[in-house]
VEXDREN-2710 file (C-alpha; in Angstrom, 1 decimal):
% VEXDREN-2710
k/r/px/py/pz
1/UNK/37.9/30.9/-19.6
2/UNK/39.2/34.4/-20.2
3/UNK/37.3/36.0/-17.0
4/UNK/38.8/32.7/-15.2
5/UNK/42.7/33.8/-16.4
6/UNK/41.7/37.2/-15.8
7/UNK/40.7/36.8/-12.4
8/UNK/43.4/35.1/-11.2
9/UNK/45.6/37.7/-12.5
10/UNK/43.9/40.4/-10.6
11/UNK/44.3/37.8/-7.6
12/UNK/48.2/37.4/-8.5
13/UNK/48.5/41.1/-8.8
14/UNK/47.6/41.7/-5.3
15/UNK/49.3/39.1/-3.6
16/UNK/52.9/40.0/-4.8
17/UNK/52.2/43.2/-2.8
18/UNK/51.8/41.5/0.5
19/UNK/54.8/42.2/2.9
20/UNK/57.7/39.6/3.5
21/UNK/56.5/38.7/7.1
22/UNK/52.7/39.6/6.8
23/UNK/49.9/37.3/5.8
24/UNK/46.4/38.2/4.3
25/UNK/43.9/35.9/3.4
26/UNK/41.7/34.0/1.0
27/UNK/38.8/36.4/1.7
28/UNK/40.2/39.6/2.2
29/UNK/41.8/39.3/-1.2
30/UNK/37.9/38.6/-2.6
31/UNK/36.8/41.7/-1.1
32/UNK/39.3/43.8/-2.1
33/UNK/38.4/42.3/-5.6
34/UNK/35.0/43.4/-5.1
35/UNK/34.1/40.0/-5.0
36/UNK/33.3/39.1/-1.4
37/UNK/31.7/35.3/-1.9
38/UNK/34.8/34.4/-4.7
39/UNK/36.9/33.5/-1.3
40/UNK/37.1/29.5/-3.0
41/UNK/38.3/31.1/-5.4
42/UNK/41.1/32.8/-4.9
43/UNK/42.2/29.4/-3.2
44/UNK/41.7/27.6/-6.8
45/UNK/44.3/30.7/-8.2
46/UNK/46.9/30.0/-5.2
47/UNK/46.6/25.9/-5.7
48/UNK/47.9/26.6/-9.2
49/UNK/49.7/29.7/-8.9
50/UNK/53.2/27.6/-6.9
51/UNK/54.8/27.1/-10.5
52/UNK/55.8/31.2/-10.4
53/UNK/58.1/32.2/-7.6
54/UNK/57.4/35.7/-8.2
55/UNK/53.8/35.0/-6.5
56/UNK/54.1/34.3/-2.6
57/UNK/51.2/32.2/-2.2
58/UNK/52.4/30.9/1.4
59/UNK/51.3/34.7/2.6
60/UNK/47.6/33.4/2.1
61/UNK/46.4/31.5/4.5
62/UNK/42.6/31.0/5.5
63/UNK/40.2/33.4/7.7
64/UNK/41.7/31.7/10.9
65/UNK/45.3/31.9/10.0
66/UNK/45.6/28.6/9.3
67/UNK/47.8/26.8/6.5
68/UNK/45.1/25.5/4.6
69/UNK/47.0/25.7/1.2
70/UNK/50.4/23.4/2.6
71/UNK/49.4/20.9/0.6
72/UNK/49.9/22.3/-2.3
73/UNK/53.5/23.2/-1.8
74/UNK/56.5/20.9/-2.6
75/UNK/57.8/19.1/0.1
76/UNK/56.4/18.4/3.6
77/UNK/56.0/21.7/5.6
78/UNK/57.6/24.3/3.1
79/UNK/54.4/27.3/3.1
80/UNK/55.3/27.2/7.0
81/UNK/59.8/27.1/5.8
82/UNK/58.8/30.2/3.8
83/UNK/56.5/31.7/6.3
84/UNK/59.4/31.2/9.1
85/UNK/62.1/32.3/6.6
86/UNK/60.7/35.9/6.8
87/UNK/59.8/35.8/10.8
88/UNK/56.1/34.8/11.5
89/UNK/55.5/32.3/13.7
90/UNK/53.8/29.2/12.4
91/UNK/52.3/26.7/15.6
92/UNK/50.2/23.2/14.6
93/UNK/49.5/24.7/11.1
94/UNK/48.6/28.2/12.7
95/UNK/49.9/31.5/12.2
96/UNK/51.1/32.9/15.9
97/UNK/50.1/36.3/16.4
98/UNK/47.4/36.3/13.4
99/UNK/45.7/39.7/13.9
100/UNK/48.9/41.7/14.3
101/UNK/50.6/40.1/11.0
102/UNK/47.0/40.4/9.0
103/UNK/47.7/42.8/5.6
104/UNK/44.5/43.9/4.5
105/UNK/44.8/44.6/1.1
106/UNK/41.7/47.3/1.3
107/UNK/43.3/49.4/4.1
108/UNK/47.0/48.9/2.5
109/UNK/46.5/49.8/-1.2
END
């Protein structure tokens, strides 16, 4: 269970460094990790990580740039309220202009 708690700290650690108004995804957060197949993974640490507003899970979205985590947000559509509060562009569950909002935690850090 420790590796589990630590994990998903290391996974916490680099998502509060993603910009307001950028997005980076389930899979680049694995390889920055050094853990390129834990993708599912890091989804399992966002599902549970919504308690702590000092993580921004709505800034991870899948490899497509699609919302595949609103679900487990309160409330109907609020990953794409937060996503639109800090200017991207969110279109049937897709982020608009994907590539040019894409932080890649392996070229930033």
């Amino acid at each position: 269970m420790e590796n589990k708690l630590s994990f998903y700290a290391r996974v916490y650690e680099i998502v509060k460094l993603v910009p307001a108004g950028r997005i980076t995804t389930y899979g680049h957060i694995a390889k920055c990790l050094g853990t390129v197949s834990s993708a599912r993974m890091v989804g399992y640490a966002m599902n549970v990580s919504h308690s702590d507003s000092k993580i921004p899970a709505h800034r991870v979205v899948n490899r497509n740039g699609i919302l595949t985590g609103k679900h487990h947000f309160d409330g109907i559509n609020l990953m794409q309220e937060l996503l639109e509060s800090e200017g991207v562009v969110v279109k049937d569950d897709k982020i608009v202009d994907f590539e040019k909002l894409l932080w890649d935690p392996m070229i930033e850090l």
